[in-house]
N, C-alpha and C positions, 0 to 999 in steps of 0.2 A: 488480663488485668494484673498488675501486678509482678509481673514478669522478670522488670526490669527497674532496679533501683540503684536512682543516681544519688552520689551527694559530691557536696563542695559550691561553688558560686559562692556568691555574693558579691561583696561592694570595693572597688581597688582603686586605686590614683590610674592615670595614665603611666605609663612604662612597668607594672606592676606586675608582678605573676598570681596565677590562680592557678589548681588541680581541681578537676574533674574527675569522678571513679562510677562507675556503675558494673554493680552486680547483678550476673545472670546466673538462672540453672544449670548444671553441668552440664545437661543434655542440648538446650537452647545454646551456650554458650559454644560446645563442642564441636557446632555445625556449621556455627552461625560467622558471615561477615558481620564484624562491629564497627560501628560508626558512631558518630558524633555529628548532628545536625543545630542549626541554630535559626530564629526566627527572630527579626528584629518589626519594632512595633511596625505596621502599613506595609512591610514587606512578605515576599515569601517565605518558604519553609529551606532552605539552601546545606548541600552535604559541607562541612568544613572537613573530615579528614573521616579514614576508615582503614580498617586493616584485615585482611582477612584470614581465615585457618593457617593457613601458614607464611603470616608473618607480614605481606606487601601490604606497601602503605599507599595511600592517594589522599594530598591537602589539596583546597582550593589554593588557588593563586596569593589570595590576599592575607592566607598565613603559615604560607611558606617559611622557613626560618624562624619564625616564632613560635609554630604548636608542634608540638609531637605526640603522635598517639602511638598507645603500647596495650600488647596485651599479655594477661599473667595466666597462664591454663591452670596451674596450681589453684591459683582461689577465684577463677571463675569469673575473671573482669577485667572489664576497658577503660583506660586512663585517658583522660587528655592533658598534658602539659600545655600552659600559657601563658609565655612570657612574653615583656613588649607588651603588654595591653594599651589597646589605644581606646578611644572611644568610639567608634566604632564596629568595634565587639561588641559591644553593648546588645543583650539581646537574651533570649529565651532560647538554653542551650536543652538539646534531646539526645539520651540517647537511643539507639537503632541495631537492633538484631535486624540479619535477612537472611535467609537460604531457602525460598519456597515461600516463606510464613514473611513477615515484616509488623514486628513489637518493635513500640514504644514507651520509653522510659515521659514518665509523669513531666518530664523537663523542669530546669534549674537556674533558676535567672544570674548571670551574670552583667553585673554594670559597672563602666569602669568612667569615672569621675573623679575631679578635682574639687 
């Protein structure tokens, strides 16, 4: 509980950018692959992008060229860059330690409207 804290989201036009950040423990973080998950209403739980200890990245298909996740071993956290927002994005974003263990960040709604 508590593990994992995200911030950023909220409310954007279509073509818009938004940042994502969630901070872990150094120890969780240290071990840990990071992700970024998101849940749109009636839909599933779905990976959008992840990076692990050292460094490789994996997006879904559908935001390729537009999201870039990063991670900063200095202070302990996983970014997500979001540019191009479409609405479609739209959804209830998580983030995701894994290596054994699998925390969940409390999630952070982003919605992208005109």
């Amino acid at each position: 509980q508590g593990q994992l804290v995200e911030s950023g989201g909220g409310l954007v036009q279509p073509g818009g950018s938004l940042r994502l950040s969630c901070a872990a423990s150094k120890t969780i973080f240290s071990f840990s692959t990071m992700g970024w998950y998101r849940q749109a209403p009636e839909k599933e739980r779905e990976l959008v992008a992840q990076i692990t200890t050292g460094g490789m990245t994996t997006y879904t298909d559908s935001v390729k060229g537009r999201f870039t996740i990063s991670r900063d071993n200095t202070k302990n956290t996983v970014s997500l860059q979001m540019n191009s927002l479409k609405t479609e994005d739209t959804a209830v974003y998580y983030c995701n330690a894994k290596n054994g263990w699998n925390l969940w960040g409390q999630g952070t709604q982003v919605t992208v409207s005109s």
